[in-house]
LUMVEX-443367 format. One record per atom (N, C-alpha, C): x, y, z; residue in one letter. Coordinates in steps of 0.2 Angstrom, whole numbers, padded with zeros to 4 digits, always signed. Layout:
REM residues N
REC      X      Y      Z  r
REC      X      Y      Z  a
...
This chain:
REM residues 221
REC      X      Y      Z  r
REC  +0385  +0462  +0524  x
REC  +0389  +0468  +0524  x
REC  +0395  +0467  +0519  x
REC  +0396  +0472  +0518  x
REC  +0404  +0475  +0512  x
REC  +0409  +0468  +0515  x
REC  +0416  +0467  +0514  x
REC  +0421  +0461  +0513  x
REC  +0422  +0467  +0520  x
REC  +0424  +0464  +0526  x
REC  +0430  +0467  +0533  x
REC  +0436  +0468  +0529  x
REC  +0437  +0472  +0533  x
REC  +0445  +0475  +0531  x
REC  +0446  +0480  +0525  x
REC  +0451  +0482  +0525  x
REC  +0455  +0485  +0518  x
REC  +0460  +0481  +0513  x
REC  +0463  +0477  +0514  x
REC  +0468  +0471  +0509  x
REC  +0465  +0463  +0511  x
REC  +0467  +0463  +0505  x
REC  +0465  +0456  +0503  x
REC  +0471  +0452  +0500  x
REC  +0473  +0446  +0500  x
REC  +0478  +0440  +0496  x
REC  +0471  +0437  +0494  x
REC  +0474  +0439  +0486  x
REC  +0471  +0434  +0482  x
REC  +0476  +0428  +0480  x
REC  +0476  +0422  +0480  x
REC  +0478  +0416  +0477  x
REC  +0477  +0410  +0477  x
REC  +0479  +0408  +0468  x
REC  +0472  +0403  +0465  x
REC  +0479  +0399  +0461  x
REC  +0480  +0393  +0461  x
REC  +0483  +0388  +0458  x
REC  +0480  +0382  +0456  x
REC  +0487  +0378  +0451  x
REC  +0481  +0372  +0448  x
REC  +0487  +0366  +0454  x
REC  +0485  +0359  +0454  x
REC  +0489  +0357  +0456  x
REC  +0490  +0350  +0452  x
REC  +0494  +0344  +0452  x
REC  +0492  +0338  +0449  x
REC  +0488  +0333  +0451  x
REC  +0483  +0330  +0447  x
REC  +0479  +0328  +0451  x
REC  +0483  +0323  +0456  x
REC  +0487  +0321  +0455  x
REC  +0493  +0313  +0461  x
REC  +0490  +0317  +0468  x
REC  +0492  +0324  +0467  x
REC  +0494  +0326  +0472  x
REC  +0487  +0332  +0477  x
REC  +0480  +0329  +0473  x
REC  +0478  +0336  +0477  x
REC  +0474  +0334  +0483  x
REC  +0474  +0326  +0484  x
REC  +0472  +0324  +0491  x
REC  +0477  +0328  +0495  x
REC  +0485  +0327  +0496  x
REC  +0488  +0329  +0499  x
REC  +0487  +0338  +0500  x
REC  +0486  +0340  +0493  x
REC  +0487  +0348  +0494  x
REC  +0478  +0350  +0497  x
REC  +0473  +0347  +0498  x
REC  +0467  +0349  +0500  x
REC  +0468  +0348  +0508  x
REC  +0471  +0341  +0511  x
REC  +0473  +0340  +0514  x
REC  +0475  +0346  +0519  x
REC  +0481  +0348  +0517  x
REC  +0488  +0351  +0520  x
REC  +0484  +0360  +0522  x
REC  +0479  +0362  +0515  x
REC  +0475  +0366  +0516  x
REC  +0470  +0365  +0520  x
REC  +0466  +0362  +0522  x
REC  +0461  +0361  +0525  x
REC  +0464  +0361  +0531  x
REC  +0468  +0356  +0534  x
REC  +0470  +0355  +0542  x
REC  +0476  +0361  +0545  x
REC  +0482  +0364  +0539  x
REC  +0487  +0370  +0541  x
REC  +0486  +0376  +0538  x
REC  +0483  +0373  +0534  x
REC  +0486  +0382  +0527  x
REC  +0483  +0387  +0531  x
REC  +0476  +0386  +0529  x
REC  +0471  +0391  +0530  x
REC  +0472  +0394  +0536  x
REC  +0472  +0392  +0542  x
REC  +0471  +0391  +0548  x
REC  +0479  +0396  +0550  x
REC  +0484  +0392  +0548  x
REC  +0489  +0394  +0548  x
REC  +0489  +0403  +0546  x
REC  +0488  +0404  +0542  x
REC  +0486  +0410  +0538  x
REC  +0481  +0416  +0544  x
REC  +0476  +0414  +0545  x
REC  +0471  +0417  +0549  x
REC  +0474  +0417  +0555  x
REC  +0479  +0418  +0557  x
REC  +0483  +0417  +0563  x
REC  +0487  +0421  +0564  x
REC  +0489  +0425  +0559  x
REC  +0493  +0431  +0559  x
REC  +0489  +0437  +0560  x
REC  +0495  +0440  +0566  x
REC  +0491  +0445  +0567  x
REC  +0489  +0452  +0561  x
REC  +0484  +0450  +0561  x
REC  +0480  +0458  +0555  x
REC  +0476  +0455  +0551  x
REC  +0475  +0449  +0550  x
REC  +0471  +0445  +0546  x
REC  +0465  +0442  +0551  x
REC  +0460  +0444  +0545  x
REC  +0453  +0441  +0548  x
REC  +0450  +0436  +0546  x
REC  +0451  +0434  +0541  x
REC  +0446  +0428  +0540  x
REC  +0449  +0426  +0532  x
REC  +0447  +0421  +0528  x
REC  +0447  +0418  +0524  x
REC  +0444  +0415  +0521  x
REC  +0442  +0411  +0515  x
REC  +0438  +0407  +0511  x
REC  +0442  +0402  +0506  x
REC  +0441  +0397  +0505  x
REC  +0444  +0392  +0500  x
REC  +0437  +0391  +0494  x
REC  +0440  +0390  +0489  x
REC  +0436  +0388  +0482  x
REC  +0439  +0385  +0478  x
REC  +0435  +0382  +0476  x
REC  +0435  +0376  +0469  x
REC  +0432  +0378  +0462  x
REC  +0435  +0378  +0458  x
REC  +0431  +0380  +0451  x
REC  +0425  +0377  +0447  x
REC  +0419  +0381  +0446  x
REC  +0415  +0378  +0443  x
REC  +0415  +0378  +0436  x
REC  +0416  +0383  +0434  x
REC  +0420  +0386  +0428  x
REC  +0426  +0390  +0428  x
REC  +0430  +0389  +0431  x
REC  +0436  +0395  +0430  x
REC  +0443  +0391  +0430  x
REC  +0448  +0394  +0428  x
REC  +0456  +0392  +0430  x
REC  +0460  +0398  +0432  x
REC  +0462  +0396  +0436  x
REC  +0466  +0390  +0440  x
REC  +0460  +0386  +0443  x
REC  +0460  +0379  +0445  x
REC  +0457  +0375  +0450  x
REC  +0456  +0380  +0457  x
REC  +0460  +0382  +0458  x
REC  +0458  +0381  +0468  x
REC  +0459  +0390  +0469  x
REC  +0456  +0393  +0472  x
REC  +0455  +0399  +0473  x
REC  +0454  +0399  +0482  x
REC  +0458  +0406  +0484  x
REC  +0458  +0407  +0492  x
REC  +0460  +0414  +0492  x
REC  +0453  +0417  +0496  x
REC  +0455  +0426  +0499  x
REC  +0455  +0424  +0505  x
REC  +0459  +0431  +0508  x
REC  +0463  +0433  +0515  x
REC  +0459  +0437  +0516  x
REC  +0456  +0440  +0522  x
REC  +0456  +0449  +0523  x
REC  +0459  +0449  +0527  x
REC  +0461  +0455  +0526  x
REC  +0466  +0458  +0532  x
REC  +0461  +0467  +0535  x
REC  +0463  +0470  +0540  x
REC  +0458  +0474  +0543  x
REC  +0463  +0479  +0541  x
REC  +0469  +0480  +0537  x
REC  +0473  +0484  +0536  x
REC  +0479  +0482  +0528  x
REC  +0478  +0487  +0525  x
REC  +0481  +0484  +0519  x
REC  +0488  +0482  +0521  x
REC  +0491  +0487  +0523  x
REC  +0500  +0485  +0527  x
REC  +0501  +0479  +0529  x
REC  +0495  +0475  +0535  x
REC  +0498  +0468  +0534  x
REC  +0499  +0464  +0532  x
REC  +0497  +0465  +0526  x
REC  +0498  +0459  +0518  x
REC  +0507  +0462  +0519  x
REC  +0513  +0468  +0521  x
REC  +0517  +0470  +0519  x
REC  +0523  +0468  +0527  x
REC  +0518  +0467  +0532  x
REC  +0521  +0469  +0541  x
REC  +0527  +0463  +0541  x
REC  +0529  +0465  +0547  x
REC  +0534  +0458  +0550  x
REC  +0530  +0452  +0552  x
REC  +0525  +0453  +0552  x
REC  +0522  +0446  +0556  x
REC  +0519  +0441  +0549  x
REC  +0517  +0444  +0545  x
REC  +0517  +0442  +0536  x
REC  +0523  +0439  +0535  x
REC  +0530  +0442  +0534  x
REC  +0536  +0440  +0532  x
REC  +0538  +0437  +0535  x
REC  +0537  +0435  +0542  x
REC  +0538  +0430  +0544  x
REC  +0535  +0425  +0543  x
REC  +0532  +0424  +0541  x
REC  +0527  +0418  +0542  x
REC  +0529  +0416  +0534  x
REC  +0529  +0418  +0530  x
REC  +0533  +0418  +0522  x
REC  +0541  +0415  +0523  x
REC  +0544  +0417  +0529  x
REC  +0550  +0416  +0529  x
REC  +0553  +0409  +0532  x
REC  +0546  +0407  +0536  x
REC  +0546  +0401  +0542  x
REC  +0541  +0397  +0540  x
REC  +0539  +0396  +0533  x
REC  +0537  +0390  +0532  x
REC  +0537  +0383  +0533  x
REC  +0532  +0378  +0535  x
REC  +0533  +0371  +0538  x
REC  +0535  +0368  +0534  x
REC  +0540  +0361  +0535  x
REC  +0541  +0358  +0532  x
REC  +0534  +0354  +0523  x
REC  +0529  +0353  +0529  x
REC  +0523  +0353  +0522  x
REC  +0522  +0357  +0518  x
REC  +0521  +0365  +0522  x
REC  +0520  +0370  +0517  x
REC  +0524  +0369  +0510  x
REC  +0531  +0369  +0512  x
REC  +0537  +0368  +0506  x
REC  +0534  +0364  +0502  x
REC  +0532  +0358  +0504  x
REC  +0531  +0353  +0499  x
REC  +0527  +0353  +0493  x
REC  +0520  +0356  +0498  x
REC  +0513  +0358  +0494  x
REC  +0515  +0364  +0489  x
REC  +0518  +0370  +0491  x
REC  +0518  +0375  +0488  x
REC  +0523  +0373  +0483  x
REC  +0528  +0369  +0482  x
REC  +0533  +0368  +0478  x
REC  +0527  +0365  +0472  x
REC  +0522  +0360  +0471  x
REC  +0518  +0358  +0468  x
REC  +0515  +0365  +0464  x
REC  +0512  +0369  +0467  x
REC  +0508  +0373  +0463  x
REC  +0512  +0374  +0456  x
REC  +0505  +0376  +0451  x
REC  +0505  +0377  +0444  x
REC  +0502  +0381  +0441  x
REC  +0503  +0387  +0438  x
REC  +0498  +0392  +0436  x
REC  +0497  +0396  +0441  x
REC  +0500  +0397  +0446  x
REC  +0500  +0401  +0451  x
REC  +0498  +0412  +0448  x
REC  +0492  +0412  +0454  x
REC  +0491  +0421  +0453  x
REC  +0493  +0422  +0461  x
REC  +0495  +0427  +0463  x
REC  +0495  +0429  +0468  x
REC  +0494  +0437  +0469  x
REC  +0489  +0438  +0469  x
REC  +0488  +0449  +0471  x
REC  +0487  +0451  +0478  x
REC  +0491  +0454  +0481  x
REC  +0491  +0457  +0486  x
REC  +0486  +0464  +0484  x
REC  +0481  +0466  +0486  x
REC  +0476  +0471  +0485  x
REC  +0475  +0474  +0491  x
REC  +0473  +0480  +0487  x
REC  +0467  +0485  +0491  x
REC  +0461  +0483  +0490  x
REC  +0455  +0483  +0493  x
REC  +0449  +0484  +0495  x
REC  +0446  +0490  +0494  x
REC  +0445  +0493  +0487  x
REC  +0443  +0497  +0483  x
REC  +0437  +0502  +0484  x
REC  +0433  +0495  +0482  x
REC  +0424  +0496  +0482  x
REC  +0422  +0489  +0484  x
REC  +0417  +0489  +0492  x
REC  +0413  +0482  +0492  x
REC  +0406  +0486  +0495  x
REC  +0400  +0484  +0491  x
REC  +0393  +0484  +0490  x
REC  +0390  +0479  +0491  x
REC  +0383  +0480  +0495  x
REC  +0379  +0473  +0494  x
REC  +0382  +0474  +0505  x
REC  +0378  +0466  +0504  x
REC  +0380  +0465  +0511  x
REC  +0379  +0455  +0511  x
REC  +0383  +0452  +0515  x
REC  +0384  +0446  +0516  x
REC  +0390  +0441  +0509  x
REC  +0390  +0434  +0513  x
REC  +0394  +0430  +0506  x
REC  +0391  +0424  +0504  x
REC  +0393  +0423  +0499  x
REC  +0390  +0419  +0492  x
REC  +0392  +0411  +0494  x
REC  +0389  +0407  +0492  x
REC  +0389  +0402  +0491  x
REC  +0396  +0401  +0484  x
REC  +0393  +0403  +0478  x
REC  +0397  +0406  +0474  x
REC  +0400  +0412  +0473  x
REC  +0406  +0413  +0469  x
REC  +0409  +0418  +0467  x
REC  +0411  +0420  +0460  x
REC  +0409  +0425  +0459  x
REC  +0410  +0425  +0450  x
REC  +0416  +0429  +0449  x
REC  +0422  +0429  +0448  x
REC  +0427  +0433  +0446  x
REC  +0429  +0436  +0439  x
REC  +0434  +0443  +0441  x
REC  +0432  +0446  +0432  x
REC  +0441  +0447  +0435  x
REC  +0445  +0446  +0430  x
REC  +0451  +0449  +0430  x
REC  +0452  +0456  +0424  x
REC  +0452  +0462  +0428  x
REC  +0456  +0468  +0423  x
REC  +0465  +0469  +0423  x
REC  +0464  +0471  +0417  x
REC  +0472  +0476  +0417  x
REC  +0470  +0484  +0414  x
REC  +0470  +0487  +0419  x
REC  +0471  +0492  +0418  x
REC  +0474  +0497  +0414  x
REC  +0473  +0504  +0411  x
REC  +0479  +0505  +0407  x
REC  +0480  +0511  +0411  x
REC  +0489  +0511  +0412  x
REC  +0493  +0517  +0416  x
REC  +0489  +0523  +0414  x
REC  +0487  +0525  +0420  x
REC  +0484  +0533  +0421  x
REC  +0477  +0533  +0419  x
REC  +0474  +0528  +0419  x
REC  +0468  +0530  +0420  x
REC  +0463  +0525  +0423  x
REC  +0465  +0524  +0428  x
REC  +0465  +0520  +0437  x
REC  +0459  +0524  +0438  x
REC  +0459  +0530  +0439  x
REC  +0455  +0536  +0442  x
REC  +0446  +0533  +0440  x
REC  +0446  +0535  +0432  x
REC  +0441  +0535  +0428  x
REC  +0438  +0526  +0429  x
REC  +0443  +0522  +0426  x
REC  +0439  +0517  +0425  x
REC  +0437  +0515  +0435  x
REC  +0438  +0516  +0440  x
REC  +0436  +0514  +0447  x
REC  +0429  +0517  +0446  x
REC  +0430  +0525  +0446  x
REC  +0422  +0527  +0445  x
REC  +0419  +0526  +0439  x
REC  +0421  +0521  +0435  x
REC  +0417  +0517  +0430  x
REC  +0414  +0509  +0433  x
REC  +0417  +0508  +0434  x
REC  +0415  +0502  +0439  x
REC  +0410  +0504  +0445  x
REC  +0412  +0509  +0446  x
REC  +0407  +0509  +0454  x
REC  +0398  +0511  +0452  x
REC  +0398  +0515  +0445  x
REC  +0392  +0513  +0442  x
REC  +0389  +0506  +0442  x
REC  +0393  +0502  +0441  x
REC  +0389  +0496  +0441  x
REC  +0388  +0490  +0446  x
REC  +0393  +0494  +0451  x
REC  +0392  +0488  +0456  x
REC  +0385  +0491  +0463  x
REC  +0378  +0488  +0458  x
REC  +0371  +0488  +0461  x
REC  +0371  +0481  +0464  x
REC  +0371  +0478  +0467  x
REC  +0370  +0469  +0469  x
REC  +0363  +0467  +0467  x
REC  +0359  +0474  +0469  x
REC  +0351  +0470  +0469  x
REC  +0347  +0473  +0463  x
REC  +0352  +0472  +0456  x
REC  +0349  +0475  +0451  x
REC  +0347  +0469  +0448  x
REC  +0350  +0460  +0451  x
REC  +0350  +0455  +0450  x
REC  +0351  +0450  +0456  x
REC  +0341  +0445  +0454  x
REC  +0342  +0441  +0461  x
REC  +0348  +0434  +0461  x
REC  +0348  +0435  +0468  x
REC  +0354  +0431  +0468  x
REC  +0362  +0433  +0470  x
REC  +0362  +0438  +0468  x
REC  +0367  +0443  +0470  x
REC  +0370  +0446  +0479  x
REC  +0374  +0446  +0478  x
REC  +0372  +0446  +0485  x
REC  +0379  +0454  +0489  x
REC  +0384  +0453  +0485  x
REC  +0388  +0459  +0485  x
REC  +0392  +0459  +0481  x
REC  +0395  +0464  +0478  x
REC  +0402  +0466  +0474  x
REC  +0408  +0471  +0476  x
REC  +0414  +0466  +0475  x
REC  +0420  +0472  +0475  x
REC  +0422  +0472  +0473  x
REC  +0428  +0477  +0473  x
REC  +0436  +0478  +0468  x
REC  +0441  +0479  +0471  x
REC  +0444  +0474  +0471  x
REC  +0452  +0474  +0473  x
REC  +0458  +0474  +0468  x
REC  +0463  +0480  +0470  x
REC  +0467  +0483  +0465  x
REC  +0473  +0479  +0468  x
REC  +0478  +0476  +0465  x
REC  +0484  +0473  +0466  x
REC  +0490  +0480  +0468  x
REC  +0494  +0478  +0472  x
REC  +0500  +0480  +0472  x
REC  +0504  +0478  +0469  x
REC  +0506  +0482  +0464  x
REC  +0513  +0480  +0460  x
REC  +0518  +0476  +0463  x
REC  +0521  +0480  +0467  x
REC  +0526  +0478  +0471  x
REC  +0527  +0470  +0476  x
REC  +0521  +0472  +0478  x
REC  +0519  +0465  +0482  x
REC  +0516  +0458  +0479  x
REC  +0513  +0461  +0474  x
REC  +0511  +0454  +0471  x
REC  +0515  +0449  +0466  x
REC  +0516  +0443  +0469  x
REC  +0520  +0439  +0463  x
REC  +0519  +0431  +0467  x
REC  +0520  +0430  +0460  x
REC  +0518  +0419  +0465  x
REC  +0524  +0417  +0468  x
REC  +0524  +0414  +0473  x
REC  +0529  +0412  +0479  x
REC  +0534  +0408  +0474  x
REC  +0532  +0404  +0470  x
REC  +0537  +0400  +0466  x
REC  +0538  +0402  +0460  x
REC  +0539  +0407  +0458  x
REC  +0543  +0410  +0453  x
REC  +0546  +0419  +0454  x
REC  +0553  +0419  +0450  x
REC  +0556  +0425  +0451  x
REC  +0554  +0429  +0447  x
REC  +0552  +0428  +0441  x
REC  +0551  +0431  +0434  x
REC  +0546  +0435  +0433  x
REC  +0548  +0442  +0428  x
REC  +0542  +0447  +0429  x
REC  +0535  +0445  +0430  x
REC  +0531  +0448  +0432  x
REC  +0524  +0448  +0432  x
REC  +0520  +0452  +0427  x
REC  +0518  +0451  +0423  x
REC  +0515  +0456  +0419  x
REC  +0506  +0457  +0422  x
REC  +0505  +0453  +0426  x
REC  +0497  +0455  +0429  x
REC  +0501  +0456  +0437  x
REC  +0505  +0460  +0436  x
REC  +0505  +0462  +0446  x
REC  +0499  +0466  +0446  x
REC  +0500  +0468  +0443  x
REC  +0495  +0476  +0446  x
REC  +0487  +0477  +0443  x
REC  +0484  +0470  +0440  x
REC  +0478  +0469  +0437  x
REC  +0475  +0470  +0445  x
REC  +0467  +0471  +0442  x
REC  +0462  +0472  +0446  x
REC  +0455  +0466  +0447  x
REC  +0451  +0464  +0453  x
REC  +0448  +0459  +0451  x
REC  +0443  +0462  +0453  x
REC  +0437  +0461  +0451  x
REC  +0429  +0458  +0450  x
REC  +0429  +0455  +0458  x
REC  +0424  +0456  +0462  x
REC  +0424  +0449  +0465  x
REC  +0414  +0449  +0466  x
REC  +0412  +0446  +0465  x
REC  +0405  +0445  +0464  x
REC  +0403  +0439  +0469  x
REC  +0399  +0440  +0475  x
REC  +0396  +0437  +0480  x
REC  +0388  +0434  +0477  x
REC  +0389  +0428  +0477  x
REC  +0381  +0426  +0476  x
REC  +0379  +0420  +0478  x
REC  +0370  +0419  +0479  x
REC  +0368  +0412  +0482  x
REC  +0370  +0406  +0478  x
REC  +0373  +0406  +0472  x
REC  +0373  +0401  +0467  x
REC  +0375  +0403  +0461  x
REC  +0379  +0397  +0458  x
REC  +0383  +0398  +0453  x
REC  +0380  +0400  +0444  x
REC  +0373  +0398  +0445  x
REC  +0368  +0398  +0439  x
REC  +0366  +0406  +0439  x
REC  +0366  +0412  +0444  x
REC  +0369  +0418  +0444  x
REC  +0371  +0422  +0441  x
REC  +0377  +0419  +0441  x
REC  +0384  +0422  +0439  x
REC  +0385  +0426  +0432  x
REC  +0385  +0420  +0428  x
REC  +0384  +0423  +0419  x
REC  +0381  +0429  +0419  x
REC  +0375  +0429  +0420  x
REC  +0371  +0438  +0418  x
REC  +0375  +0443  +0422  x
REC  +0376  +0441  +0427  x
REC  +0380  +0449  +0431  x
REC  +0387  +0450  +0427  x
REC  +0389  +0445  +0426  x
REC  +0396  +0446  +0422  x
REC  +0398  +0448  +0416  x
REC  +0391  +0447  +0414  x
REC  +0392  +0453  +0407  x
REC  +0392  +0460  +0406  x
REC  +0390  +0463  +0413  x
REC  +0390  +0469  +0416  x
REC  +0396  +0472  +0415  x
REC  +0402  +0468  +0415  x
REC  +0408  +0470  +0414  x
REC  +0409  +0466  +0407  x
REC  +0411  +0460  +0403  x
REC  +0413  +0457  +0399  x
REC  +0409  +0457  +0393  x
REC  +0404  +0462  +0392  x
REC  +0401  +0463  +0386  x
REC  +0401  +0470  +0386  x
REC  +0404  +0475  +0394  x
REC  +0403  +0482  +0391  x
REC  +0408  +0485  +0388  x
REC  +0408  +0488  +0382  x
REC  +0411  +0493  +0379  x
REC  +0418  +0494  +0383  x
REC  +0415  +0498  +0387  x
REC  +0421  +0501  +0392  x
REC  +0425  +0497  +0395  x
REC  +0424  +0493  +0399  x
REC  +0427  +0485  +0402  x
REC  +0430  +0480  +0397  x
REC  +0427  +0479  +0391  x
REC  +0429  +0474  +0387  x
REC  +0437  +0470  +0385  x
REC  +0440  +0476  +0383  x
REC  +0448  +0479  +0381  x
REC  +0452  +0475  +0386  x
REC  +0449  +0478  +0393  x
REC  +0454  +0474  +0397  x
REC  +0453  +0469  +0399  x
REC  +0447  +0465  +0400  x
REC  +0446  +0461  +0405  x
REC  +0452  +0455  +0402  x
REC  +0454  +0450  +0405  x
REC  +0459  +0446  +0405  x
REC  +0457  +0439  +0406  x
REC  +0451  +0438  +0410  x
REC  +0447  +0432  +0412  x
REC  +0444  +0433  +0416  x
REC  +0439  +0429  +0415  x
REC  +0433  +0428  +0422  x
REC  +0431  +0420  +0422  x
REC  +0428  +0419  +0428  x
REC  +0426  +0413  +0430  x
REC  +0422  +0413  +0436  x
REC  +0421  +0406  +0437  x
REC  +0414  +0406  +0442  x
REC  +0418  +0402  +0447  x
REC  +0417  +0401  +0452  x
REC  +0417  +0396  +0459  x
REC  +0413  +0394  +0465  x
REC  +0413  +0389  +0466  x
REC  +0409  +0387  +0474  x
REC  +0413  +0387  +0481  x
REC  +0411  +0389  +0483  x
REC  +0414  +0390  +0492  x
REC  +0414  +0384  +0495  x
REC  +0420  +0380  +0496  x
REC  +0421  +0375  +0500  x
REC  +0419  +0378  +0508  x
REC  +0426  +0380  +0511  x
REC  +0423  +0382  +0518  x
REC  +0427  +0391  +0520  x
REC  +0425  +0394  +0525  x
REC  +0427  +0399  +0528  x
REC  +0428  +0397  +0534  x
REC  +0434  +0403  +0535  x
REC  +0437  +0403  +0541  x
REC  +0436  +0409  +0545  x
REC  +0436  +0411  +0549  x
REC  +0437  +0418  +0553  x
REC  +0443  +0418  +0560  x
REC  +0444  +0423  +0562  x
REC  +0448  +0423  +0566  x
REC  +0446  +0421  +0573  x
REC  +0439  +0421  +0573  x
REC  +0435  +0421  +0579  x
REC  +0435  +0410  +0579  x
REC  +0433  +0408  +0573  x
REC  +0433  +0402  +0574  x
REC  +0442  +0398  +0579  x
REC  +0447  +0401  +0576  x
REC  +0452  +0397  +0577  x
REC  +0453  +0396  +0587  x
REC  +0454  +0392  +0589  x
REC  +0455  +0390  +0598  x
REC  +0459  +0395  +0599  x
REC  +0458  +0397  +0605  x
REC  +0462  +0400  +0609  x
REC  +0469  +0398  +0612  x
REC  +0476  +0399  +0611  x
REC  +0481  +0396  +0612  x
REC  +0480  +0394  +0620  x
C-alpha cells in the first residue's frame, strides 16, 4: 500500500566512526522507539547507505502532517534524555525535512530505498508535482515496488544542531521502495537524466533497510 499517513520526518546524518557503536546503539534500543511513541506518529524505518550521504537515514510517518508541528512533538524536542543530548550533539552533515506526503503509488516497502533530493523553483511547485506524478508507475520496472514525494516545510525544517539558514528547507524528496538495491540506478534516471528534473535535482542515493518500527509493535505501558 501507499506510505500511512500524510507527514513524514525525514533525517539522515554522518557520525564519527569512534562513536557509531554508541550512536546505533542509543538508536536501536531509545531513538526509534522513543519517537514512535508520540502520539500522531505511526511507524518508522532506519537505513544505512549503500551508495548515498549522509551514512544513516530514518523516516517518521505521521497520520497527520500537524503532528510533526503539535505539543506532543515539541515536547518531546524539548525533554530530551540525557543520551539523546550526547548522540545528537555528535551528528554531522545533518538533513532534516519536515514533509507533506504529496504523491505515494505502488503498494508495500522495500528492502531498499533509492532517494532523489529536488529544489524547486518558487512558483512553479504546481507544474513540476504533475510532472512527477507522470512518472511515478512502480510496475514500469521489476523490483520496484512503490514511489513517493514529500515536500518539506520551510518552516519546520532545519537540523536540531544548527541555527543557521537552511538553504534546502523547502527541497523535495524522491522516495523509491524496492526489493533490492541492484534496482535502483534504472528507475533513478527517471528523474536524474530527465530534461525536466535535471536542473534541480541536488543528490540522489541508494540504501538498505536495517529495521522498522510500527506503533503496533511498541508494549503496552
Amino acid at each position: 500500500m501507499p506510505l500511512a499517513g500524510k507527514g513524514m520526518l525525514l533525517t539522515s546524518m554522518d557520525v564519527d566512526a569512534a562513536d557509531e557503536a554508541e550512536f546505533n546503539r542509543w538508536y536501536d534500543r531509545e531513538h526509534l522507539e522513543e519517537r514512535v511513541a508520540i502520539d500522531g506518529f505511526l511507524e518508522a524505518r532506519r537505513y544505512i547507505a549503500h551508495e548515498a550521504k549522509p551514512k544513516y537515514l530514518s523516516l517518521y510517518s505521521t497520520g497527520r502532517f500537524e503532528a510533526l508541528d503539535s505539543p506532543a512533538y515539541r515536547a518531546a524536542l524539548a525533554s530530551q534524555t540525557a543520551w539523546s543530548k550526547a548522540n545528537i550533539a555528535r551528528f554531522r552533515n545533518m538533513i532534516r525535512a519536515v514533509a507533506r506526503i504529496t504523491l505515494s503509488r505502488g503498494m508495500g516497502r522495500g528492502a531498499a530505498l533509492g532517494i532523489i533530493r529536488l529544489r524547486p523553483v518558487a512558483g512553479s511547485e504546481e507544474k513540476l508535482r504533475a510532472a512527477l506524478d507522470q512518472q511515478f508507475e512502480p510496475k514500469q520496472f521489476d523490483g520496484i515496488l512503490s514511489m513517493h514525494l514529500i515536500e518539506s516545510d520551510a518552516k519546520l525544517s532545519k537540523p536540531l544542531t544548527e541555527d543557521s539558514p537552511n538553504p534546502g528547507a523547502a527541497d523535495w524528496f524522491v522516495l523509491i521502495d524496492a526489493t533490492d538495491v541492484s534496482v535502483l540506478p534504472a528507475t533513478a534516471t527517471l528523474f536524474s537524466d530527465n530534461a525536466a528534473f535535471k536542473p534541480l535535482v541536488i543528490s540522489n542515493g541508494v540504501y538498505k533497510l536495517m529495521w522498522d518500527l510500527a506503533k503496533s509493535d511498541i508494549p503496552a505501558a
